[in-house]
N, C-alpha and C positions, 0 to 999 in steps of 0.2 A: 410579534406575540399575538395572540389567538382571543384570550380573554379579557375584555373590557366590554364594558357599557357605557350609553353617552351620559352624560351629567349630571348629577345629581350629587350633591356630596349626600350636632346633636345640639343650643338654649333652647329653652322651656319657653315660647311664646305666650303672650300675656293671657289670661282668661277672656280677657274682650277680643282680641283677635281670634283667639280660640274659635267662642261662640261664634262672632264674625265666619268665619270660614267653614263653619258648621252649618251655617244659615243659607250661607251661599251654595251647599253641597245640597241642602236638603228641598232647596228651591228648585234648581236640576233634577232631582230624585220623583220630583212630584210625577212629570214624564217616563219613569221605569217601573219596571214590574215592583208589585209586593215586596217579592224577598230583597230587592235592590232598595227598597224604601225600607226594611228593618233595620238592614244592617247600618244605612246611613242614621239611624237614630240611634246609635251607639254613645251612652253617655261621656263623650271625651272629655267632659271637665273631670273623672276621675285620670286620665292619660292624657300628659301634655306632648302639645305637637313638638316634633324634634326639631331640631337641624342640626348643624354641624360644629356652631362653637362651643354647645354645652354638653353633647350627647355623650362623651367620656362619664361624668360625673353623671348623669341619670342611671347610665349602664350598670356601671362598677354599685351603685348603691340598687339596684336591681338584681345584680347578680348574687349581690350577699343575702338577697331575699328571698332569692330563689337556687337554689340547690341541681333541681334537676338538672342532669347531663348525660339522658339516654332517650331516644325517641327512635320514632318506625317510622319511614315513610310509605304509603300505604299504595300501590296501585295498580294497573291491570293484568300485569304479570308476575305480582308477587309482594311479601313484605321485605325493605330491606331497615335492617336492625343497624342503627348505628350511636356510638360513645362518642362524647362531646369529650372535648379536651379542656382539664381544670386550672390550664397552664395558660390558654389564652380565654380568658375573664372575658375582655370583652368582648368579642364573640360569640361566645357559648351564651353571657347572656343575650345579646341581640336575637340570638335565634328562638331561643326560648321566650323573649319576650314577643318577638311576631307569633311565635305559636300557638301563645295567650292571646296573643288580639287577633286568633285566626287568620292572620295573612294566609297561608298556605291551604286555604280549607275553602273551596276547592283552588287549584293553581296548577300549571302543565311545564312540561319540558319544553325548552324551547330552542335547546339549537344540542343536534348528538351528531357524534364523528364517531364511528369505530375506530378503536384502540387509540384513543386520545380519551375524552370524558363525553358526559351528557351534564347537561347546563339547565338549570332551572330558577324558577324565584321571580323574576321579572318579566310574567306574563304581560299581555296585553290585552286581557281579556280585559269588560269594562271594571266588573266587579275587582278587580285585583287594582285597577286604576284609581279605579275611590278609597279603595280603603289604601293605598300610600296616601293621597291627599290628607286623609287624616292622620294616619301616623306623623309624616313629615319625609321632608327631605335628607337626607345625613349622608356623610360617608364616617367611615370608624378606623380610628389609630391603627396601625398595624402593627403583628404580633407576631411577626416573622421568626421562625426559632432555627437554629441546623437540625436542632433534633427533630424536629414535624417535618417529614420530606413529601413526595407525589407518589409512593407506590401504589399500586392498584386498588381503589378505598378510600382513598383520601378523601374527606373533604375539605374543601375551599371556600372563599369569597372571591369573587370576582372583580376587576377593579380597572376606571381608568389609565390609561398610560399618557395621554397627553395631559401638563398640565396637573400633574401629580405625582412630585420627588419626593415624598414619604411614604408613597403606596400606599395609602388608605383604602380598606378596603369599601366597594358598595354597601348596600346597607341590606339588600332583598339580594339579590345578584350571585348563586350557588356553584358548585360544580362538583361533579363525582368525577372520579378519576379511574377509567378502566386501564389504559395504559397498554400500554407496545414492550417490545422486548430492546434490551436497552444493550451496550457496547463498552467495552472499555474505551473505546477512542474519545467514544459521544462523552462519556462522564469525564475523562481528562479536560478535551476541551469547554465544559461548560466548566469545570474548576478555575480554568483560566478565563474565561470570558466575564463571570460573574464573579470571579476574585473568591470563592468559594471553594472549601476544604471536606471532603468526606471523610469516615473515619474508613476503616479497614470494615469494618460491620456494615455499613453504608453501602460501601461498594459492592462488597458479594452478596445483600438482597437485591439490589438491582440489578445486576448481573441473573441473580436467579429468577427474579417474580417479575421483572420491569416497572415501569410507569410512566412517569411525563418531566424526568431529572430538569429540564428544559424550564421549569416553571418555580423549580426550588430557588427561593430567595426574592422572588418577585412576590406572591399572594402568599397571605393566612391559612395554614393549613392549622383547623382547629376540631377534626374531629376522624373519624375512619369507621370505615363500614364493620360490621363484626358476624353479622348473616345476611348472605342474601347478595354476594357477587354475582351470581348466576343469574339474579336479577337485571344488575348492573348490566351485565356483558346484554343480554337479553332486549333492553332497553336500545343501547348504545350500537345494535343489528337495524332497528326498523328502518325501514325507507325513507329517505328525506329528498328535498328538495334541493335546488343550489345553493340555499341560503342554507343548511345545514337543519333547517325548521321540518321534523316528522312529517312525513304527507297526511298522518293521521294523527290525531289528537291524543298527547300522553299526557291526561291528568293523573295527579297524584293527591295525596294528602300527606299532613302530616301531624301524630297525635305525639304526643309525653306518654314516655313508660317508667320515669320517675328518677331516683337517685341510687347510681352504683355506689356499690358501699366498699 
């Protein structure tokens, strides 16, 4: 399999560790720019640091607080428009909650394959590095459905494979899904490989639009592009390297355009 990242998997760490780790970050900080020393003064006693045996229950009571499940990812080739799915909760909120604590603002793609996806969220820029320190660590339940499949639009989480039989997914770790043209052979055999059933509808979109059927039942797919493929595809053309890393820098953002009715 193609998508994973290394380690990291949601309690609410104590307010003194909190500060602690906030102290430590701001001690480092004193050595960076201005903007790198705002962001680090970020009141996190309102936002507790995550990790992973509590982050279920932060999410879900998050997510009832927050509604929105539509946002743009903004960047140099275009907006692409995409619907969060109401069906995986946590998810939808996990993304909407980095988008409130500006994870993604600014943050770049960082590994594209034509006719497979473009992958983002786990830059390595420094700014993008400090602020998970304060967020936290986590990986999140998976929300695996037959009905959220890979076709062209999809989006994902990306997720370890070593070392994690419930596929939880990362917590930053994205992917959009451009996709390939697909076979009835390829669909039969992944049905038996992954012990997975399509419906008769299942099969003649994929047959018609394609995607990446190969990844159905492994990742979260919790949300689908709705404008802005042309983007996608556009993206998922630039020049990369071996590592699959842009030889040019694709930052993006990403803003809330609020709640479909």
């Amino acid at each position: 399999m193609f998508l994973f990242v290394l380690g990291i998997g949601c309690t609410q760490s104590e307010s003194a560790s909190d500060a602690a780790v906030q102290a430590d970050v701001l001690e480092v900080a004193k050595t960076q720019p201005v903007d790198t020393v705002a962001l680090l003064e970020e009141p996190i006693a309102y936002f507790p640091m995550l990790d992973t045996p509590s982050c279920e229950e932060f999410l879900r009571k998050f997510g009832e607080e927050n509604k929105e499940n539509r946002i743009v990812i903004e960047t140099g080739h275009g907006d692409i428009r995409i619907r969060l799915f109401d069906d995986t909760p946590l998810h939808r909120a996990n993304f909407i909650y980095l988008i409130k604590r500006n994870y993604f603002t600014p943050s770049e793609f960082v590994r594209v394959i034509k006719g497979f996806v473009i992958q983002g969220g786990n830059s390595e820029q420094y700014t993008s590095a400090e602020k998970r320190k304060l967020i936290g660590t986590y990986s999140i339940p998976n929300e695996i459905s037959k009905s959220r499949l890979h076709y062209p639009g999809a989006l994902a989480m990306s997720r370890r494979y070593e070392d994690n039989p419930e596929k939880r997914s990362e917590a930053y770790d994205f992917y959009i899904v451009e996709g390939r043209k697909v076979g009835q052979v390829e669909l039969s055999q992944i049905q038996v490989d992954h012990e997975w059933k399509y419906s008769i509808a299942q099969r003649d979109k994929y047959l018609k639009v394609g995607g990446t059927p190969h990844l159905d039942g492994e990742h979260t797919v919790f949300g689908e592009v709705t404008k802005g493929m042309n983007v996608v595809r556009a993206i998922a053309a630039v020049p990369t390297d071996e590592g699959d890393w842009p030889k040019k820098t694709e930052s993006f953002n990403i803003r809330l355009e609020g709640e479909e009715e």
